[in-house]
N, C-alpha and C positions, 0 to 999 in steps of 0.2 A: 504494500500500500504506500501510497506516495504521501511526502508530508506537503500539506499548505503552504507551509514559508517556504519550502525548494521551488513550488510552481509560478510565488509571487515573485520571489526571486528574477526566476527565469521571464518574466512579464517585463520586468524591472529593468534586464538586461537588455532586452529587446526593443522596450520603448527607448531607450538610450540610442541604441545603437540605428535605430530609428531618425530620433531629434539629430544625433550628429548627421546620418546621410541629409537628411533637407538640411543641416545649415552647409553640410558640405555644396549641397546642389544650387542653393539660395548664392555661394561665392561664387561659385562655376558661372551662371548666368551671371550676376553682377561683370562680372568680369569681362563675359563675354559682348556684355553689351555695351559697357564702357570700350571697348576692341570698335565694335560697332561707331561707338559715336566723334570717336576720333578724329576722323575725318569733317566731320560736320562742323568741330569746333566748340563743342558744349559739355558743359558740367554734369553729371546725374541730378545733383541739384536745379539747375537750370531747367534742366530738361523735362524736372517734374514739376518746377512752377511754370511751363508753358502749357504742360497736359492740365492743370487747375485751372489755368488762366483760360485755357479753351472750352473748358465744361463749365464754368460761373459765368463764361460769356455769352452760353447758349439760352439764357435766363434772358426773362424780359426785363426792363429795365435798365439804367445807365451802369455802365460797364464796374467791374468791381474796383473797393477800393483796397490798399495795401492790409488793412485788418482781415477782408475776405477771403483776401489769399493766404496769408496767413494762420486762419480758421479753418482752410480748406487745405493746408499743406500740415495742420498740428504743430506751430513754430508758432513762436514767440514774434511780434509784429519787426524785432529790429532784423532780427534775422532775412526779413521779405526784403527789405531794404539794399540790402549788400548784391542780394539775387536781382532784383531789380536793375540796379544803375547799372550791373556789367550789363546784363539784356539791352537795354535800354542805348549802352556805349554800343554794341552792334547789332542798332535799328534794328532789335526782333520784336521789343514792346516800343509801348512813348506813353509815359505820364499826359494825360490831358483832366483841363481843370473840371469839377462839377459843376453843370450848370446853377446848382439852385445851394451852392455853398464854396465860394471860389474856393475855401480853406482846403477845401476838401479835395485830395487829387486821385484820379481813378486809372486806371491800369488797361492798356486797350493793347491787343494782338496789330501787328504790322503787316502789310504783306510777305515779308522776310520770314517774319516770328512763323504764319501759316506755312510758308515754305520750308520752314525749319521741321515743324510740327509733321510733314509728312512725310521727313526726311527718317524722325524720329521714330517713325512706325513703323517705316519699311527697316531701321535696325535695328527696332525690337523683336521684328519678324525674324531677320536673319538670324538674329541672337537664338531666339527659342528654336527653330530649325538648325540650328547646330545643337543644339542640347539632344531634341527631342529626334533626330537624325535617327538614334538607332530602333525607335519604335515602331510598331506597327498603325495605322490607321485604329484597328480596335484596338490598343494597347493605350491611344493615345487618347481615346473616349473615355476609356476606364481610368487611367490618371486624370483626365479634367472633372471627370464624377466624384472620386475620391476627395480633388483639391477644393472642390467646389464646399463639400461637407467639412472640412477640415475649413476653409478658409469664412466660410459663410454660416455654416451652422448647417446645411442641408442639400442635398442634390439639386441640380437645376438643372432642366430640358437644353439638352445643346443645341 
């Protein structure tokens, strides 16, 4: 008869060994997608306050201000700041003032910044197709079901 603490044990072993493969897998992509964006000229940083700056700007309303994005990237507002001016230094965003609160300055995508944005997707594509290269079509269903529950709480319709 098997004891309990050997099989929790062995649980214990396995969820480990688990957490390290995704963070192992979590660097590999990082990695691979910084590879990717090299070219282009942009920060991971950057690059993910342009995917926020794209999705708060598909809202009605006058375009977001540097707290929004900030809200919407989980940073602290001086932080949006530093991301900002570089963007800004190579015409991807442009500060323009509020209309109904000069004080107030709002954060608006460029034509660049959108050229950038699709730039960024075609190396996130590259990125994950070199990771996911050696899977199968169903293999690759079944990790997006799996990450879905793990990253969301639940399965979701591909």
């Amino acid at each position: 008869m098997s004891n309990p603490s050997d099989s929790r044990a062995e649980a214990d072993t396995a969820d480990g060994v688990l957490a390290e493969q995704l963070l192992r897998l979590t660097r590999r992509l990082h990695r691979s997608q910084k590879r990717q964006m090299e070219p282009i000229g942009i920060t991971p940083g950057q690059a993910r306050l342009l995917r926020v700056l794209a999705r708060l700007s598909l809202r009605p309303g006058p375009a977001p201000r540097m707290a929004d994005l900030a809200h919407g990237l989980e940073v602290v507002p001086r932080a949006v700041t530093t991301l900002v001016d570089a963007l800004e230094e190579q015409g991807r965003v442009r500060r323009v003032p509020d209309p109904a609160n000069r004080r107030v300055m709002r954060i608006e995508l460029t034509d660049d910044g959108r050229t950038t944005l699709r730039a960024l997707r075609n190396a996130r594509r590259d990125a994950a197709e070199d990771i996911l290269a050696p899977l199968s079509a169903a293999d690759r269903q079944v990790l997006g079901g799996l990450l879905s529950t793990l990253v969301d709480g639940g399965p979701h319709p591909c």
